[in-house]
BAPA-972874 format. One record per atom (N, C-alpha, C, O): residue in three letters; x, y, z. Coordinates in pm, whole numbers, padded with zeros to 5 digits, always signed. Each point is the difference from the previous one (the first is absolute). Example, Ala and Ser with C-alpha at 12.3 -4.5 7.8 and 13.67 -1.06 7.14 Angstrom:
ALA+01319-00569+00780ALA-00089+00119+00000ALA+00090+00120+00000ALA+00104-00002+00066SER-00139+00107-00138SER+00082+00119+00006SER-00077+00109+00073SER+00051+00111+00017
END
This chain:
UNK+01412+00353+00774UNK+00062-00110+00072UNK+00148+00030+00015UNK+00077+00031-00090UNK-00043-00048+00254UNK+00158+00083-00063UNK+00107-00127+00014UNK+00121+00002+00025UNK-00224-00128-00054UNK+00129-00106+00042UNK+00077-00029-00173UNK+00103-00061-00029UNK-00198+00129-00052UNK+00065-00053-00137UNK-00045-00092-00093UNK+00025-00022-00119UNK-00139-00057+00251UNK-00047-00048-00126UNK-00047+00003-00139UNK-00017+00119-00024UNK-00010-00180-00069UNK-00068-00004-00104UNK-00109-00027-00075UNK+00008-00094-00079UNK-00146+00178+00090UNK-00152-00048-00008UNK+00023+00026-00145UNK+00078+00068-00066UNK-00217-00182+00035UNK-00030+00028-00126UNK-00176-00047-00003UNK-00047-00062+00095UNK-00039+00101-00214UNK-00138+00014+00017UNK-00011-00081-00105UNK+00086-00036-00080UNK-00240+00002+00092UNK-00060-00103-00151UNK-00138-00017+00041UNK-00050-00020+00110UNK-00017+00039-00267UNK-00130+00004+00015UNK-00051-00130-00030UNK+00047-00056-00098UNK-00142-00008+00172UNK-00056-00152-00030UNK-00070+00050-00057UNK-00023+00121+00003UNK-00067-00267-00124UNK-00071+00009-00102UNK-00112+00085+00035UNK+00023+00095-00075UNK-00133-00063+00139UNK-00090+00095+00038UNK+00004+00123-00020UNK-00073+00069-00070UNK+00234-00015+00185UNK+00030+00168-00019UNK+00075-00003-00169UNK-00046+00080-00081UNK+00125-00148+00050UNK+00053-00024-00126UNK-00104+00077-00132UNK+00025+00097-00072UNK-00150-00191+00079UNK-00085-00007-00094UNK-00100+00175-00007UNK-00035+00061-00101UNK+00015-00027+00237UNK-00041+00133-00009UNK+00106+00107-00026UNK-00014+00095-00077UNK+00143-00131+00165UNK+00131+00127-00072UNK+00024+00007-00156UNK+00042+00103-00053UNK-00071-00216-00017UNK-00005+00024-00118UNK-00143+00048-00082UNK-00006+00008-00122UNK-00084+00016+00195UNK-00132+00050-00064UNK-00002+00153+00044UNK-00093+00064-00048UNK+00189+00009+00138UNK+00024+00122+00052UNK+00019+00102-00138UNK+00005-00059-00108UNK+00004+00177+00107UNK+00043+00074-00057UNK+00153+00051+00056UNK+00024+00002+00120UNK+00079+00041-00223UNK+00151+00013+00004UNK-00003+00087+00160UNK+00044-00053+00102UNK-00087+00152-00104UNK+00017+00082+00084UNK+00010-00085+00164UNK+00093-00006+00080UNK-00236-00052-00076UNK-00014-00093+00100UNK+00135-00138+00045UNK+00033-00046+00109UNK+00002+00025-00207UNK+00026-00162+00004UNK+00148+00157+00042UNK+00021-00009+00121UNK+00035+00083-00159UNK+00120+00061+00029UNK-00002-00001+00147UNK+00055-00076+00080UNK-00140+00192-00063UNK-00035-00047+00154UNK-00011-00065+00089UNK+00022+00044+00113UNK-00056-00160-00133UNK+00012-00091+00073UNK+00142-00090+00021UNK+00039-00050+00105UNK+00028+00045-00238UNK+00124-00058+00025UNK+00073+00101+00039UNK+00075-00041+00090UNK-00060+00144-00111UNK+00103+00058+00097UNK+00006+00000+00139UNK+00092-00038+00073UNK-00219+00094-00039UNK-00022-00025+00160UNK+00050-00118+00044UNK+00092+00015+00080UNK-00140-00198-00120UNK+00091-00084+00005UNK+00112+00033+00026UNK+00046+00010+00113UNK+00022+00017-00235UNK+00167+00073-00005UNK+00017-00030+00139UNK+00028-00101+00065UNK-00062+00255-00034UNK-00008+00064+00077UNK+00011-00107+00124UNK+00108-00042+00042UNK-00217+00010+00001UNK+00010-00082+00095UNK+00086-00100+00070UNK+00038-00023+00115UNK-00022-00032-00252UNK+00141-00110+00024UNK+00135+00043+00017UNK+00104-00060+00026UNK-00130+00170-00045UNK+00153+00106-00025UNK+00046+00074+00123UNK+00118+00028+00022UNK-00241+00006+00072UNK+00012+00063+00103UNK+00087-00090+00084UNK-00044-00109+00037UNK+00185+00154+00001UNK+00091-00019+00096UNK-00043-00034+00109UNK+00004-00111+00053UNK-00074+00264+00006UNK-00049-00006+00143UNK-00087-00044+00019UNK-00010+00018+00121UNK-00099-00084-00161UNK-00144-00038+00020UNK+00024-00152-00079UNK+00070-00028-00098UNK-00163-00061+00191UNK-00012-00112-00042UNK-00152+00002-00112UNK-00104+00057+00033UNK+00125-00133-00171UNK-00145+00017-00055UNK-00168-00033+00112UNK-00118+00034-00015UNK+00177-00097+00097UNK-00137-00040+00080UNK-00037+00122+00053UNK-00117+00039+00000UNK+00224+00033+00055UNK-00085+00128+00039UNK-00052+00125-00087UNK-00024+00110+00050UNK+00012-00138-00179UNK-00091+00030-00066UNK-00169-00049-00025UNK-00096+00046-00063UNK+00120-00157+00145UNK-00127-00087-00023UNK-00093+00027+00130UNK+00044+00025+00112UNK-00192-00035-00149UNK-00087+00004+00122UNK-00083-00114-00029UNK-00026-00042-00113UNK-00016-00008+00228UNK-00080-00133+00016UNK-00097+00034-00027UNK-00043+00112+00026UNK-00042-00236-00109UNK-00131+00024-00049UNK-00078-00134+00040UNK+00004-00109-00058UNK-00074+00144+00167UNK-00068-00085+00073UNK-00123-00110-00109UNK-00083+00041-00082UNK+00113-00181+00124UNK-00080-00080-00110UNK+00127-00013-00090UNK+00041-00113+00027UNK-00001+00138-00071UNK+00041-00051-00127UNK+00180-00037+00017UNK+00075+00051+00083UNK-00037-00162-00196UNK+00155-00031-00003UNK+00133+00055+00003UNK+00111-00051-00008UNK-00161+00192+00025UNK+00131+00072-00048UNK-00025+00165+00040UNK-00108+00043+00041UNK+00234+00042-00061UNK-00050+00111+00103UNK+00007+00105-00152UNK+00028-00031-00116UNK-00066+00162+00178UNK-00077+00092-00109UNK+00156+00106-00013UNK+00073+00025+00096UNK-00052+00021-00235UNK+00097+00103-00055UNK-00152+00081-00026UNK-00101-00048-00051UNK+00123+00198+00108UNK-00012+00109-00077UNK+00125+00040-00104UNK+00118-00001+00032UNK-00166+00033-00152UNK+00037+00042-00097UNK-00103+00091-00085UNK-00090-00049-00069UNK+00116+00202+00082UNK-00104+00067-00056UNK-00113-00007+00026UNK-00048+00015+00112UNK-00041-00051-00262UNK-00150-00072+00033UNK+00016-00139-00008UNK-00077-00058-00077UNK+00153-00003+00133UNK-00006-00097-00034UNK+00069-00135+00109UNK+00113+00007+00050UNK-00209-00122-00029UNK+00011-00044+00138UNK+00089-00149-00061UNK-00043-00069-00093UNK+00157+00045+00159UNK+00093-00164-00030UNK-00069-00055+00086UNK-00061+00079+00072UNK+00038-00248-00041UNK+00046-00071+00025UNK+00110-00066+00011UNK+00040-00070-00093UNK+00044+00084+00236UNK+00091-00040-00056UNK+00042-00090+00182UNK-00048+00007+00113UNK+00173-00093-00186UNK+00080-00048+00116UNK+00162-00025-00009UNK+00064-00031-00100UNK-00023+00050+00220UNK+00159+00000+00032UNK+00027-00163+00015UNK-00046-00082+00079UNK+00150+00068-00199UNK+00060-00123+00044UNK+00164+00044+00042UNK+00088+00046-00073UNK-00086-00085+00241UNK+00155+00055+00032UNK+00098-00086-00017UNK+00115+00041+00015UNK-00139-00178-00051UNK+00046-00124-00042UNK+00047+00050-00121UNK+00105-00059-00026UNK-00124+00115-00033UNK-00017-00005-00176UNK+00044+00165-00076UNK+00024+00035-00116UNK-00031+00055+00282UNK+00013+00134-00038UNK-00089+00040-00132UNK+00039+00067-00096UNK-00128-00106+00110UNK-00120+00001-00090UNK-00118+00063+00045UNK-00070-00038+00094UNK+00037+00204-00219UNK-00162+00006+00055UNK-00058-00021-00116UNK+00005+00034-00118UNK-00096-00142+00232UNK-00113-00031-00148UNK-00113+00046-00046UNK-00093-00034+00074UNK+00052+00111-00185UNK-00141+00058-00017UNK-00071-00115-00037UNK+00033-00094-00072UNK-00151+00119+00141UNK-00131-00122-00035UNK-00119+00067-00089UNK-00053-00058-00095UNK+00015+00206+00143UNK-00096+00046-00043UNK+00026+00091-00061UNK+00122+00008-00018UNK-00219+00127-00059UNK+00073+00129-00016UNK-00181+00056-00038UNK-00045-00022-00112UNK-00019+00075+00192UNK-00117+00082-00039UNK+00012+00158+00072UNK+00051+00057+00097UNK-00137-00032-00218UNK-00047+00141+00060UNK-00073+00061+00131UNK-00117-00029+00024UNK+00179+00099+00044UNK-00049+00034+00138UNK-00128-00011+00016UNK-00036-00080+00086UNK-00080+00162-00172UNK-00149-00047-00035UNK-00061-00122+00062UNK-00090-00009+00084UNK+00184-00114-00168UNK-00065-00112-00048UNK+00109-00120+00119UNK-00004-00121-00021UNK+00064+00159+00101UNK+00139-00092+00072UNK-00089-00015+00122UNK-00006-00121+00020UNK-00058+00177+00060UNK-00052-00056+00047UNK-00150-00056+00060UNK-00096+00063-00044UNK+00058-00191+00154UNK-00105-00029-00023UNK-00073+00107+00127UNK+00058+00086+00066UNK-00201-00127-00060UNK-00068+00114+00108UNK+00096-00033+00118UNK+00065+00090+00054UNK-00055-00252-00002UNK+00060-00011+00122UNK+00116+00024+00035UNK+00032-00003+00119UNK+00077+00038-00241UNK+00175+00031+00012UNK-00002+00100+00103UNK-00097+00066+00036UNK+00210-00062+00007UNK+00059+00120+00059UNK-00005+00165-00009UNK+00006+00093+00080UNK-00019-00106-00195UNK-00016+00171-00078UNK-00105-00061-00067UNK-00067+00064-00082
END
């Protein structure tokens, strides 16, 4: 983002409850990329995100591993909702 703003991320109780059932390695991973995300100057976090047809919120690749998530630009807030394994993230009818 090159206007300066200031993002910041947070996991609701759902993604919360599985990032803490992760193993170290994983749960590293994943918050950095965050980091990462919110940190990027040039890129807004949404354009990290792809729409995931059916459901509340749009999809983070991360590794193996699929977010739920949504942009609050009100709030400069991304919010994780979900956090599963690529495997198991989605249903027969999703997108991928």
């Amino acid at each position: 983002m090159s206007d300066g703003e200031t993002w910041t991320w947070q996991f609701r109780a759902p993604a919360k409850q599985t990032y803490d059932d992760l193993d170290e390695h994983s749960r590293m991973r994943i918050t950095d990329k965050l980091d990462e995300i919110v940190d990027d100057q040039w890129r807004d976090p949404d354009d990290y995100l792809e729409p995931l047809t059916g459901a509340p919120y749009s999809k983070l690749r991360i590794g193996q591993f699929r977010l739920g998530a949504v942009c609050d630009h009100s709030e400069k807030l991304l919010d994780i909702y979900t956090i599963k394994r690529r495997s198991g993230a989605y249903k027969q009818d999703d997108d991928d």
